[in-house]
N, C-alpha and C positions, 0 to 999 in steps of 0.2 A: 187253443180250443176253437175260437173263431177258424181257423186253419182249416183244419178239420169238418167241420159242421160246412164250409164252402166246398170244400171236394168231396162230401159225402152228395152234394147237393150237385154239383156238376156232373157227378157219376151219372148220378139218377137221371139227369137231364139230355147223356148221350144218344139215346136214340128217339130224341124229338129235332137233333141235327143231321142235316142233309145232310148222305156220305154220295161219294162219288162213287157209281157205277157205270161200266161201257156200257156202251150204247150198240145195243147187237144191232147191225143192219143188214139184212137176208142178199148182200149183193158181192161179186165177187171180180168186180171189176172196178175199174178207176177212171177219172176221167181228167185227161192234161190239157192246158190248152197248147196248141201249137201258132206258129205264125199264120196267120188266117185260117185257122181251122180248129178243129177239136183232135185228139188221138185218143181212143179206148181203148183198154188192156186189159185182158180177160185174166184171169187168176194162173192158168196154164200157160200165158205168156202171149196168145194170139192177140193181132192187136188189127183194130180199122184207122185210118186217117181222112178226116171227113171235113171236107169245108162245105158251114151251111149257116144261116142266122142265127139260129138258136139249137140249143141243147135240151133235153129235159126225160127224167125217166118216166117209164111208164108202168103202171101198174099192172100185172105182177114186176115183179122188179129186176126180169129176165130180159127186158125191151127197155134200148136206149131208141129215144126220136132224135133223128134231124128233123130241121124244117127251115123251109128256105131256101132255092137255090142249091140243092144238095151237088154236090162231085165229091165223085169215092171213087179212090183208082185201087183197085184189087185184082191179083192176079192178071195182069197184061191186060184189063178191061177199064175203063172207064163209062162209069154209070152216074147219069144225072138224072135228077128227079124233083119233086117241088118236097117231097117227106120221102125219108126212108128211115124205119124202124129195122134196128140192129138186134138180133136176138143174141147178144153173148155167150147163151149158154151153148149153142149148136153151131153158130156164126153164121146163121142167115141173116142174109138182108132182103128189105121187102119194101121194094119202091112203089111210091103212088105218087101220081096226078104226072103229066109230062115228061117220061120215063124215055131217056136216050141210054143205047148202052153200045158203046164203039170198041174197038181195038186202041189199043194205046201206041203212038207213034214212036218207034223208037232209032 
């Protein structure tokens, strides 16, 4: 009876326990680190490789920052910058402050 009277008692107590739910996050990209650098990969597979100090998203959550010292070599260009914000959803990038952008030697 004791039996009983505890799992009628536990029942009643299940939804005053946490359950585990995902964690929806509105982003559709990834971010690795690589050997000196960061690599981002968009949901459809396009991806930047960026060496810069730091990482960090930004709000909305369609913009990855660099900062720091940025070099991103994209399409036979290499572009250097102090920030560049990566838009993943369209794959702009949008350098500020000390913006070099050369041919890549090959």
């Amino acid at each position: 009876m004791k039996f009983v009277i505890f799992g009628i008692a536990l029942i009643a107590c299940l939804p005053v326990f946490p359950q585990d739910q995902p964690t929806v996050v509105p982003q559709n990209y990834v971010v690795f680190r690589i050997s000196g650098g960061f690599r981002v990969v968009a949901e459809d597979g396009r991806f930047v490789n960026a060496i810069a100090a730091t990482i960090e998203p930004v709000k909305p959550l369609q913009v990855v920052r660099f900062k720091g010292n940025v070099e991103i070599t994209i399409d036979g260009m290499e572009l250097r910058a102090d920030q560049v914000d990566y838009h993943w959803d369209t794959g702009e990038l949008e350098p500020n402050g000390n913006v070099h952008l050369q041919p890549v030697a090959k």
